[in-house]
PAKOLDO-171495 format. One record per residue: residue in three letters; z, x, y of N, C-alpha, C in turn. Coordinates in steps of 0.001 Angstrom, whole numbers, plus 500000, padded with zeros to 6 digits. Each point is the difference from the previous one (the first is absolute). Example, Ala and Ser with C-alpha at 12.3 -4.5 7.8 and 13.67 -1.06 7.14 Angstrom:
! residues 2
  aa     nz     nx     ny    caz    cax    cay     cz     cx     cy
 Ala 507800 513190 494310 500000 499110 501190 500000 500900 501200
 Ser 499280 499650 501050 500060 500820 501190 500730 499230 501090
END
This chain:
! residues 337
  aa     nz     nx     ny    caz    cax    cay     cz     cx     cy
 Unk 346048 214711 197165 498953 500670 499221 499726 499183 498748
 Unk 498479 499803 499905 499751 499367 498679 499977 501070 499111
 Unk 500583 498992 498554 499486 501453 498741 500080 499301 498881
 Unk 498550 499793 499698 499466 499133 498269 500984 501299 498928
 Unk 500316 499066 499166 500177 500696 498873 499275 499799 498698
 Unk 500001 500996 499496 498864 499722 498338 500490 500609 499109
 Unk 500314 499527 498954 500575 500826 498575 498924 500236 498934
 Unk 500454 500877 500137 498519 501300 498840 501012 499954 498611
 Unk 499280 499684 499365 500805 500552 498400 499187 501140 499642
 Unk 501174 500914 499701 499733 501433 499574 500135 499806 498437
 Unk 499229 501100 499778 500477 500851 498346 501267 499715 499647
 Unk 500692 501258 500460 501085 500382 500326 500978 498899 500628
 Unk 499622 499186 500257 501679 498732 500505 499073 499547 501220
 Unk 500621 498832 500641 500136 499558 501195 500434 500427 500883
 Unk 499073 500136 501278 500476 500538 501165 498824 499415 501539
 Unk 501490 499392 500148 498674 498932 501649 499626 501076 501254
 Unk 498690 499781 499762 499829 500241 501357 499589 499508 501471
 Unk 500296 500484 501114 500233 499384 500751 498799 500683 501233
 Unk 499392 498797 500580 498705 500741 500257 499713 499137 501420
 Unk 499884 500853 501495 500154 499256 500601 498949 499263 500451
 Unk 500280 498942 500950 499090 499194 500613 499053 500757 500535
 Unk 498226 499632 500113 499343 500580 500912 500133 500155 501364
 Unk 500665 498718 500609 499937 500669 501353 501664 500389 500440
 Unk 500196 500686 498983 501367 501061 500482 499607 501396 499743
 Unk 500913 500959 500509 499368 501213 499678 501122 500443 499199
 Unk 500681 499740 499779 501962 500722 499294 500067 499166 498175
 Unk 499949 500935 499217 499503 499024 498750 501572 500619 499092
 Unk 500047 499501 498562 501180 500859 499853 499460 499816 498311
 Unk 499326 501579 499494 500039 500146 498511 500607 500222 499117
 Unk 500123 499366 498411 500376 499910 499180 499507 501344 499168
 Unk 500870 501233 500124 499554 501091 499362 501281 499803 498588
 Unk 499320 500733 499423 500541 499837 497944 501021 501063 499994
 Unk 501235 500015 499657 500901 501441 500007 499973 500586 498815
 Unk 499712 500723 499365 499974 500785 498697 501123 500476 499308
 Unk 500724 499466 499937 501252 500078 499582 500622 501312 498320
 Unk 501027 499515 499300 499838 500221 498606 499389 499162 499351
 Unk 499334 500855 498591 499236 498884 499567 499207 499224 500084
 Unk 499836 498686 500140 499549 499091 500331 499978 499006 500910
 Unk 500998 500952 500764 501229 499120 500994 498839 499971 501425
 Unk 499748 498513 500658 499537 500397 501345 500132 499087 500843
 Unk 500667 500435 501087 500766 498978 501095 498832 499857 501253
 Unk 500276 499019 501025 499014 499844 500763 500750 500538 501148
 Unk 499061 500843 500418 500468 500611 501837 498779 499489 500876
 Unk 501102 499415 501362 498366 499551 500962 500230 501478 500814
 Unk 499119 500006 500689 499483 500905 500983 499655 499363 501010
 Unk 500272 500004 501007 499178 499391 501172 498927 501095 500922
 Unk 498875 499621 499880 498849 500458 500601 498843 499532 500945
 Unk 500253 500891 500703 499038 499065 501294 498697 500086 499780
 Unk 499248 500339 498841 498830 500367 499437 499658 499339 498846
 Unk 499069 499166 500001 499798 500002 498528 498394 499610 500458
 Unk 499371 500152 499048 498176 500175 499275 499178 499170 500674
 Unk 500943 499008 500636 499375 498380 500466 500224 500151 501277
 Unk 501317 500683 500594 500411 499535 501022 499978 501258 500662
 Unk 499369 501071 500201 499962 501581 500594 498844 500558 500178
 Unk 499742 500651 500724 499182 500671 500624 499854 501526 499739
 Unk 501074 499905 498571 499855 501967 499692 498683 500468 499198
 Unk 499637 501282 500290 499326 499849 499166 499892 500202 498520
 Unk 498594 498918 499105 500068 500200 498785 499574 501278 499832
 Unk 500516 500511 498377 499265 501594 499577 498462 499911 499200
 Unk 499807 498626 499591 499057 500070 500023 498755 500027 501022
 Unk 500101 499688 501289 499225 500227 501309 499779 501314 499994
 Unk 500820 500796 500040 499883 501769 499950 499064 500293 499310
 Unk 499638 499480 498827 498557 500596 499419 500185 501444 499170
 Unk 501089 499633 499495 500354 501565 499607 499759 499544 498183
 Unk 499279 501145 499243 500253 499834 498482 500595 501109 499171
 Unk 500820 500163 498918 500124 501209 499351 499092 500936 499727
 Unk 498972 499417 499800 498941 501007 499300 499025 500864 501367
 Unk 499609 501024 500121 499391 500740 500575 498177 499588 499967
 Unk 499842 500442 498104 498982 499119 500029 499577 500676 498574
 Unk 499225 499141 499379 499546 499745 498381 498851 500646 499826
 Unk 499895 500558 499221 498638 500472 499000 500177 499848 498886
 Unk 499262 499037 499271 500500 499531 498403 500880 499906 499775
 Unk 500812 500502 498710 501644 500178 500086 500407 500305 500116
 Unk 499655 500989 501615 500950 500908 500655 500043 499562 501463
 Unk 501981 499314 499992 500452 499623 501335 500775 501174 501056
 Unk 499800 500110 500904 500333 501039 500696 501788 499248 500734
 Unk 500835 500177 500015 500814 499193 500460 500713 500108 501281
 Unk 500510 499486 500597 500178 500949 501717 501892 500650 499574
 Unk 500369 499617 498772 501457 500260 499544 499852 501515 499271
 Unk 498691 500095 499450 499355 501298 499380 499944 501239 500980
 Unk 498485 499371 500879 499321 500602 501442 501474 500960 500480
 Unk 501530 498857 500283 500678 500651 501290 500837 500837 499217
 Unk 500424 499988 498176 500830 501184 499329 498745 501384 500256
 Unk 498602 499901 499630 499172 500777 499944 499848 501006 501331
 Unk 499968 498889 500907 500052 500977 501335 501216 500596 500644
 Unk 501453 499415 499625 500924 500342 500346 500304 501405 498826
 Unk 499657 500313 499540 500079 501205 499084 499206 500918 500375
 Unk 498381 499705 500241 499104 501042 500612 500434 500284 501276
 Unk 500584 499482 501146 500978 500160 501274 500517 500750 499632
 Unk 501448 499975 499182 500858 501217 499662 499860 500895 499677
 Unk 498722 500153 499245 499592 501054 499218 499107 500873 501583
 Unk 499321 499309 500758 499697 500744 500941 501129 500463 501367
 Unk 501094 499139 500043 501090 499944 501250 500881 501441 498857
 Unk 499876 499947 499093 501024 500947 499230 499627 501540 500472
 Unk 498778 500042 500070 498593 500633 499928 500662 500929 501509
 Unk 500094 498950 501018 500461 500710 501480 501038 500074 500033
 Unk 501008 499718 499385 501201 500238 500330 500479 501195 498747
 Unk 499364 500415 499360 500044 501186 499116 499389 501395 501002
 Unk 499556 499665 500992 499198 501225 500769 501114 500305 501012
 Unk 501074 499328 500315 500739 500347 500762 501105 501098 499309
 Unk 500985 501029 500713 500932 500950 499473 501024 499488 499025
 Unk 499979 500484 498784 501652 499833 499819 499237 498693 498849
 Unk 498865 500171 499473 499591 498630 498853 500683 500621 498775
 Unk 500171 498946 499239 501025 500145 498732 499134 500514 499105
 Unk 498144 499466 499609 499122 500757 499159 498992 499841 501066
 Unk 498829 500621 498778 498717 500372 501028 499126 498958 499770
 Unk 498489 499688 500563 499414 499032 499837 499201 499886 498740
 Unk 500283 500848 499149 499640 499968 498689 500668 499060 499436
 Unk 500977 500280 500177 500957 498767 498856 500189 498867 500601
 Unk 499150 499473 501008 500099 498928 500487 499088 499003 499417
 Unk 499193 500450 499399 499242 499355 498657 500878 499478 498699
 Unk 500487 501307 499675 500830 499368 498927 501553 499043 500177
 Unk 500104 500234 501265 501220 498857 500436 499499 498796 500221
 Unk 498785 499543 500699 499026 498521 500250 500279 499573 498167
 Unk 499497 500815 499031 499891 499092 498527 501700 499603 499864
 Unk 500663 500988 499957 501430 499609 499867 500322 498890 500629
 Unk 500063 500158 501337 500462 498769 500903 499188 498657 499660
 Unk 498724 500182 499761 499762 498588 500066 500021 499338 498324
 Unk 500725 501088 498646 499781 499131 498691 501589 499627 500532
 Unk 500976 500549 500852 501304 499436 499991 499965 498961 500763
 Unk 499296 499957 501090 499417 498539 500900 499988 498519 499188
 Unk 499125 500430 499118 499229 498849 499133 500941 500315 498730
 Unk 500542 500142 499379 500915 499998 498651 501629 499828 500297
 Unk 499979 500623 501563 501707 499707 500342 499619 498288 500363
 Unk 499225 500033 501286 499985 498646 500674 499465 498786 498925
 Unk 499640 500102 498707 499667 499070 498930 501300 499506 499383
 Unk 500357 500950 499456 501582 500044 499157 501073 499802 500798
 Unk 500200 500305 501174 500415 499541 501165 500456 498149 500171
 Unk 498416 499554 500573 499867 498833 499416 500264 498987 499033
 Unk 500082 501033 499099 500249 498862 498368 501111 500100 499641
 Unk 501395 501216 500488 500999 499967 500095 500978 499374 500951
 Unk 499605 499935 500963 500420 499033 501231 499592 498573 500331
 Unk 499039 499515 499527 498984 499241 500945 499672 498696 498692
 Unk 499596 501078 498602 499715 498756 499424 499847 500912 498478
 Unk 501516 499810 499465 500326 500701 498985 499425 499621 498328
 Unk 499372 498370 500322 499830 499307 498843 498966 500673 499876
 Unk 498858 500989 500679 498751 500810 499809 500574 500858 498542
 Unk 501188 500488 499668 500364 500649 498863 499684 499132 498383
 Unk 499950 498360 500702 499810 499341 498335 498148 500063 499979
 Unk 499688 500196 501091 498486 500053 499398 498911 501518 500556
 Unk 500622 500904 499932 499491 501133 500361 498829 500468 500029
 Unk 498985 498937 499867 498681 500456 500522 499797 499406 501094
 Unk 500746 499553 500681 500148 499465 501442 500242 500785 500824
 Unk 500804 501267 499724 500363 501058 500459 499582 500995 500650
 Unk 498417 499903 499481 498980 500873 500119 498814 499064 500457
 Unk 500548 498938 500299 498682 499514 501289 500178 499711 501260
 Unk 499314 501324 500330 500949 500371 501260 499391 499096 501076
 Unk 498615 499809 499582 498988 498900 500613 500084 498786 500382
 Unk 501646 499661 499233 500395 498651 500435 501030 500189 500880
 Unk 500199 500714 500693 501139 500599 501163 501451 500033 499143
 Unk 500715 500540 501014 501457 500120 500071 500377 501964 499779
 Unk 500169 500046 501314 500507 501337 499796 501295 499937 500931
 Unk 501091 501397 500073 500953 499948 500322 499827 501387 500941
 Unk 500620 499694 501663 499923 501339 500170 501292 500837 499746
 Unk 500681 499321 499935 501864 500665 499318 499319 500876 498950
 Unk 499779 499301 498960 498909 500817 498718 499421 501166 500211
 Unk 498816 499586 500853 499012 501076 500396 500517 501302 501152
 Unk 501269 499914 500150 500597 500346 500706 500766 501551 498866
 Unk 500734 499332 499478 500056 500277 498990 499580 501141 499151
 Unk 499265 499438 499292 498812 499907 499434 498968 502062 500485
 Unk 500526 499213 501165 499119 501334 500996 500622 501385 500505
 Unk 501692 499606 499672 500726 500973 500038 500599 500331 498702
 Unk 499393 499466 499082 499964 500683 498261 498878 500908 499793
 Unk 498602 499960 500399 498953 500337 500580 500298 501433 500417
 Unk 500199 499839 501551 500402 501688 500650 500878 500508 499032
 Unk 501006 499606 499809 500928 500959 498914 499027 500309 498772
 Unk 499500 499429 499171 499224 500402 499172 499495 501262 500605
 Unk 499001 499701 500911 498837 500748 500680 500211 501407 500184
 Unk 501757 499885 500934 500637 501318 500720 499850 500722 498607
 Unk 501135 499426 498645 500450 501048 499276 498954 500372 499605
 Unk 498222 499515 499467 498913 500905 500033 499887 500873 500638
 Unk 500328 499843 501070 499121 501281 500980 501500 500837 500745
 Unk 501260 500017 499634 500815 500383 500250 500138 500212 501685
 Unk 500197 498664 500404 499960 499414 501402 501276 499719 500228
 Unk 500642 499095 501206 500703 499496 500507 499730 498666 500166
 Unk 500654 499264 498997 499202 498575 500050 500562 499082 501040
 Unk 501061 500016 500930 500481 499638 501232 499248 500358 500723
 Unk 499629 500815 500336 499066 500664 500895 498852 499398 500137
 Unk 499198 499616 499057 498854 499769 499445 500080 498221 500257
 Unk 501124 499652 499556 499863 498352 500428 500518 499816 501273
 Unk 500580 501222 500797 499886 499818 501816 498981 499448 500269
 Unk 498984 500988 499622 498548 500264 500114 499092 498177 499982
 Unk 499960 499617 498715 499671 498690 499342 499989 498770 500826
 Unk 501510 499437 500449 500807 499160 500534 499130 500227 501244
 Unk 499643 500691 500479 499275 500373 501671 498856 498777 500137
 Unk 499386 500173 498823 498683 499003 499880 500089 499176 499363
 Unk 501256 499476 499318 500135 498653 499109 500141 498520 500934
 Unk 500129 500102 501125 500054 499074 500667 498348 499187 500313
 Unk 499294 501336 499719 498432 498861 500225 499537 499249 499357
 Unk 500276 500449 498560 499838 499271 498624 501059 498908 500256
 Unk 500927 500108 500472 501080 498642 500340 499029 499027 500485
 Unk 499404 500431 501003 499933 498843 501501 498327 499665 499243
 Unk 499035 500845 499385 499067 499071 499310 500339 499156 498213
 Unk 501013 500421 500076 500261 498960 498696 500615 498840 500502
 Unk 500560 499961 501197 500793 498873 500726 498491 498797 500275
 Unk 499111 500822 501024 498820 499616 500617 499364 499372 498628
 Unk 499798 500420 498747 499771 499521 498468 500366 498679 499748
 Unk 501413 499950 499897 501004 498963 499624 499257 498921 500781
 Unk 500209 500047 501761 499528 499250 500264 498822 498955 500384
 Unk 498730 501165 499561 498820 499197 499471 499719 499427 498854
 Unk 501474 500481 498908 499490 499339 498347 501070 498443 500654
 Unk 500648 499787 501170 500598 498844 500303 501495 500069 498783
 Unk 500462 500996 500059 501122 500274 499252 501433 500657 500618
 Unk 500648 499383 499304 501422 501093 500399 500598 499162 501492
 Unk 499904 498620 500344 499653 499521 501212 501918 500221 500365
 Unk 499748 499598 501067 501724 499780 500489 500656 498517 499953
 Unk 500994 499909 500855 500402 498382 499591 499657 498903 501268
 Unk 500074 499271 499493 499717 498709 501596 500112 500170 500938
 Unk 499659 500003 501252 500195 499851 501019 499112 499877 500607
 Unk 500225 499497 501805 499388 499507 500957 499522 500564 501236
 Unk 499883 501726 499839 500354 500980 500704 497846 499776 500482
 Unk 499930 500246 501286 498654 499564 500193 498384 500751 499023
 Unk 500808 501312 499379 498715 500507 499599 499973 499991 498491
 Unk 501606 499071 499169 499815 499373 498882 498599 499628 499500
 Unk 499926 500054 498033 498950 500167 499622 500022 498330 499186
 Unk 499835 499338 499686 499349 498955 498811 499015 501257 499066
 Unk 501256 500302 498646 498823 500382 499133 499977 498392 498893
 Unk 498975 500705 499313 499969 498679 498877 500740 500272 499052
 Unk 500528 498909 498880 500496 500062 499160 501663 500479 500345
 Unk 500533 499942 500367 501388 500481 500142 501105 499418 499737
 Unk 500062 498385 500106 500985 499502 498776 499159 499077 499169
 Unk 501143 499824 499139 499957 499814 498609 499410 498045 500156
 Unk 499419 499241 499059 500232 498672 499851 499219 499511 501286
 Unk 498455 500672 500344 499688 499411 501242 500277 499505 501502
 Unk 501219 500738 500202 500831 499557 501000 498667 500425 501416
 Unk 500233 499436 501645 498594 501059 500520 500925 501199 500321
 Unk 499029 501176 499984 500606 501339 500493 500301 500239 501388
 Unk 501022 500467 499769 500734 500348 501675 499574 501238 500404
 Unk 499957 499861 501084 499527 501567 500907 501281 501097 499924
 Unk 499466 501042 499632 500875 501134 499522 499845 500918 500790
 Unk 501286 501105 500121 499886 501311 500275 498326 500704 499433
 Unk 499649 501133 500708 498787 500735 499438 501322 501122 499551
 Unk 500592 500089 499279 501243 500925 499876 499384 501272 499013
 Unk 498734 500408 499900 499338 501052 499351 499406 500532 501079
 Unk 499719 499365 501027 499480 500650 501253 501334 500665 500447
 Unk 501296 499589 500632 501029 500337 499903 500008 501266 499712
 Unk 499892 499916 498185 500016 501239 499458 499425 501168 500003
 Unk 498698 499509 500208 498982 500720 500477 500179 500873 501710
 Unk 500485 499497 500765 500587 500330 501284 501267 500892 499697
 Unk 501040 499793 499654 501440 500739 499896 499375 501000 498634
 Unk 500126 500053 499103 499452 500763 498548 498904 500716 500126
 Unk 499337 499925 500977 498384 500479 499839 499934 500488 501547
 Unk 499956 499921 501223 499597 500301 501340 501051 500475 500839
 Unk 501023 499332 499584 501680 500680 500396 500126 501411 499648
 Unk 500207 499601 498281 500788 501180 499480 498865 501250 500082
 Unk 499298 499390 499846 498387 501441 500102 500362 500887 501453
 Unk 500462 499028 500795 499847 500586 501511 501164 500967 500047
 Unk 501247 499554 499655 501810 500149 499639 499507 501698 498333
 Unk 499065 500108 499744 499454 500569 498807 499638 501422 500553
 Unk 499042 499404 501002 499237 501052 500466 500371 500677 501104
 Unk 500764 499137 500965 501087 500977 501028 500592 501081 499126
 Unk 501415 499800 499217 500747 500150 499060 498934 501819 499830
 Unk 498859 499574 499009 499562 501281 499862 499215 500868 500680
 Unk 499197 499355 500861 499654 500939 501189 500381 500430 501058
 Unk 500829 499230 500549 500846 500351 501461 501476 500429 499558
 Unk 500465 499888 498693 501447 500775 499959 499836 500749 498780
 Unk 501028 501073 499889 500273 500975 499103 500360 499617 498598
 Unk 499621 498440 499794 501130 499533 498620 499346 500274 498883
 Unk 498786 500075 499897 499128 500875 498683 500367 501020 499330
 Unk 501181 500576 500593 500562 501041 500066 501502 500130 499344
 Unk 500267 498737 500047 501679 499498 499320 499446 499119 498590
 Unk 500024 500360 498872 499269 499444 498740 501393 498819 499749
 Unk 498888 499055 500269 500763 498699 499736 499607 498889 500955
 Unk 500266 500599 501213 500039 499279 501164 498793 498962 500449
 Unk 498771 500104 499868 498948 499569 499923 500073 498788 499192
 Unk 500116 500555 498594 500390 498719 499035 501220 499039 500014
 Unk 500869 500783 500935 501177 499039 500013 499420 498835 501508
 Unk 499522 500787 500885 499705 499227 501316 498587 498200 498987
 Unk 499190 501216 499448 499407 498630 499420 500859 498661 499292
 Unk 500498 500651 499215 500867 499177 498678 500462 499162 501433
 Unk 500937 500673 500525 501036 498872 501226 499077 499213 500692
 Unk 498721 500477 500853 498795 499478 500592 499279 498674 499164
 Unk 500133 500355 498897 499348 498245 498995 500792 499288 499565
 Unk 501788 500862 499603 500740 499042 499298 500328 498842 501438
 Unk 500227 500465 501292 500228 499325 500710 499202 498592 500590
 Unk 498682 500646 500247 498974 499060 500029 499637 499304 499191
 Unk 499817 500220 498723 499947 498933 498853 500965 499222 500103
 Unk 501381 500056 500301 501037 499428 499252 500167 498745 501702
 Unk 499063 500837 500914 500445 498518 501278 498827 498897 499848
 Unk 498412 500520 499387 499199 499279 499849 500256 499000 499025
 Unk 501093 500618 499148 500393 498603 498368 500374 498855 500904
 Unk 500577 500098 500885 500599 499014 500357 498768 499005 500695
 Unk 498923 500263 500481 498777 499114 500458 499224 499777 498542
 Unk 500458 500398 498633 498704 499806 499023 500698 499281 499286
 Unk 499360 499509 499305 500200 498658 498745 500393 500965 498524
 Unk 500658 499844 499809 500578 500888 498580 499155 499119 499025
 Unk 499344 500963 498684 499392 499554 499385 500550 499019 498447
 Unk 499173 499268 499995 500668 498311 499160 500780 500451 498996
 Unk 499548 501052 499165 501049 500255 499046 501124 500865 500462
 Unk 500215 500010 500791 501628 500736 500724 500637 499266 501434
 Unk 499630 498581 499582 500338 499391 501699 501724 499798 499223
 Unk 500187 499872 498680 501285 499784 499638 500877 500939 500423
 Unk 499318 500990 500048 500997 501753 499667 500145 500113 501546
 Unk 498952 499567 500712 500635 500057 501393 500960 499174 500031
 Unk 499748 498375 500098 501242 499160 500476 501516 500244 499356
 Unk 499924 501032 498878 501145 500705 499810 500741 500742 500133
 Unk 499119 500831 500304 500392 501462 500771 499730 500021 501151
 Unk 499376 499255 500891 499896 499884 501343 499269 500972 500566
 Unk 499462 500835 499409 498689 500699 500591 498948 500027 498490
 Unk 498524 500279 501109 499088 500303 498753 500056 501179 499075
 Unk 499257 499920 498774 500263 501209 499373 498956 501184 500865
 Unk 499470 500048 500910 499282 500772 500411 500946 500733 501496
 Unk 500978 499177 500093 501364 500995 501065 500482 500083 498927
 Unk 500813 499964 499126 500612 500556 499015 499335 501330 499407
 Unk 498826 499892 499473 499754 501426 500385 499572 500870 500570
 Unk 500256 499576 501709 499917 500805 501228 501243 500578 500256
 Unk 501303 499375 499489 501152 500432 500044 500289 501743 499296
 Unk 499393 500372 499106 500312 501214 499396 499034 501226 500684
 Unk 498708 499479 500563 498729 500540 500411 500917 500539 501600
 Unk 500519 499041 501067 501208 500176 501267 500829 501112 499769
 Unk 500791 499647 498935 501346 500937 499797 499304 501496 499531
 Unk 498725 499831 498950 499408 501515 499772 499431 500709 500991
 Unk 499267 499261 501420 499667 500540 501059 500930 500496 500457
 Unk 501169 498833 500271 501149 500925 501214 500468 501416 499532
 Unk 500347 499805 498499 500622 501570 499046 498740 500913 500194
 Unk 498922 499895 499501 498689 500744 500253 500236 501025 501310
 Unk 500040 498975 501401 499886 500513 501285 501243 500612 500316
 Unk 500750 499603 499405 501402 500441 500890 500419 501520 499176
 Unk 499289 500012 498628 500558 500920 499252 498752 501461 499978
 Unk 498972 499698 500696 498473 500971 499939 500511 501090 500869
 Unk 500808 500326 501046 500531 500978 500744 500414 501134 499113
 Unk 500635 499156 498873 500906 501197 498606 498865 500400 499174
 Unk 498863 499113 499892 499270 500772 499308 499057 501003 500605
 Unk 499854 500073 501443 499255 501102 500456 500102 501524 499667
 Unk 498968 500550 499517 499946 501187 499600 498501 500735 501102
 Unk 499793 501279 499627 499301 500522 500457 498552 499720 499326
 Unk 498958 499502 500725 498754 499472 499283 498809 500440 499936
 Unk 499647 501155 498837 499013 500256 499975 498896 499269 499497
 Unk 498919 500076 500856 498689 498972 500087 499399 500139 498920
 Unk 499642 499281 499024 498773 499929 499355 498530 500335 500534
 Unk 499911 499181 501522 499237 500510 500676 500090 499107 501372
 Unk 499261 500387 501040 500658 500522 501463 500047 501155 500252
 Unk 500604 500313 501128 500459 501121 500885 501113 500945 499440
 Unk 500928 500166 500933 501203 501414 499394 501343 498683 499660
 Unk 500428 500321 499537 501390 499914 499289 500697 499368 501063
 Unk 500751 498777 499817 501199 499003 500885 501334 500126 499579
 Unk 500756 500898 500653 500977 499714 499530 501161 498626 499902
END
């Protein structure tokens, strides 16, 4: 096998890369390790793909853009579009699954739970973000509040959304378990179009590989190197997080009695995403400012906190039997014991 080599001087230090011959197909890249500090060692990768020598396709061919579409200085965004519609969904899926026996409130207060849920959405999944993801947002805090430049967290908004119902319940002297049974039913759609989001803004990509329906997005390493064909690992997400768990969601509350055990619902979700999130990390590219915290800890920070989200499902489900009581409806039919 032939293989030219070329040394790039970086910013950051020296590091050769190694780039193969055209008429080979097996090349072996010079990716940057992020070390402490300043520290960065060279790892090759060997890939049977690269920009010159593959047949995957580019993401720019797809024809896909963030924006929906412009009127003066108002951009419509498809990251906007899929929080917007994944909320009006719930607010209508909440809508039918409140008409069935044995609902925790009536469809009145299903108005005032949509405002709750979605300022904890957007204020958990922000702060979320800037606590996990990219903490230096605290030295300049009007960064914080542009939400327009992305970064949200769904750990956060997660969160966030079960500070929300509790608020909400002790207003209206509810059962706020009950009530986020309820919630969790339809949070999976808003999953699978914020996934479908991600991957038209060409973000959030996964890591290298040669797998045939691998993506070439642009821009993906650092120092001009060409881009390697990647996991679509938001589609992934979008599939397990969004079309799975919806399905695993909606059995759960229509074909079995568990609406009925306060907890259980929310524990089956919590276990249903911590799991699936935490197998998709392993196809996605951990993001640049935490590739250190992985190669240290050996998982991303995004299974790390799938780890507490697992263990609260299993306690949730295993422990909702003890909390069954006799349930009178807000509204529905007669009384479940």
């Amino acid at each position: 096998m032939e293989i030219t080599s070329v040394r790039a001087g970086f910013a950051l230090g020296q590091v050769e890369a190694h780039i193969p011959s055209p008429t080979h197909g097996l090349g072996v890249v010079a990716r940057p390790f992020y070390g402490s500090g300043s520290e960065i060692r060279e790892t090759r990768l060997i890939l049977p793909m690269l920009a010159a020598a593959t047949g995957h396709i580019r993401f720019e061919d797809l024809g896909l853009h963030p924006d929906v579409f412009s009127i003066g200085f108002f951009t419509l965004r498809w990251y906007s579009l899929a929080y917007i519609t994944g909320i009006l969904f719930g607010w209508w899926y909440l809508g039918k699954m409140l008409d069935r026996p044995g609902a925790p409130m009536s469809r009145a207060h299903a108005d005032d739970l949509v405002f709750y849920a979605t300022l904890g959405i957007i204020l958990g999944g922000r702060f979320g973000y800037v606590i996990f993801y990219a903490p230096e947002m605290f030295l300049h805090p009007l960064r914080i509040v542009r939400l327009w430049d992305g970064g949200m967290s769904f750990h956060g908004g997660a969160v966030g959304t079960g500070v929300g119902v509790i608020l909400f319940a002790r207003k209206h002297k509810l059962n706020w378990l009950r009530i986020l049974d309820y919630l969790v039913c339809a949070a999976p759609v808003g999953l699978f179009l914020g996934r479908l989001a991600n991957f038209v803004n060409g973000e959030l990509w996964g890591k290298p590989s040669d797998v045939p329906w691998a993506i070439i997005f642009p821009r993906t390493v650092p120092f001009g190197l060409p881009d390697p064909a990647r996991h679509p690992s938001q589609l992934y997400e979008a599939g397990l997080e969004g079309l799975v768990l919806f399905a695993v969601m909606s059995f759960a509350f229509w074909r079995t009695q568990s609406r009925y055990d306060p907890g259980k619902l929310s524990g089956l979700f919590l276990l249903g995403y911590g799991i699936a999130r935490f197998i998709v990390e392993f196809f996605r590219e951990p993001d640049q400012q935490l590739r250190a915290f992985a190669q240290v800890t050996g998982l991303h920070m995004g299974q790390w906190l799938c780890v507490p989200m697992i263990l609260g499902g299993l306690y949730l489900m295993n422990s909702a039997k003890g909390r069954r009581v006799r349930v009178e409806p807000i509204a529905g039919a007669d009384s479940v014991a």
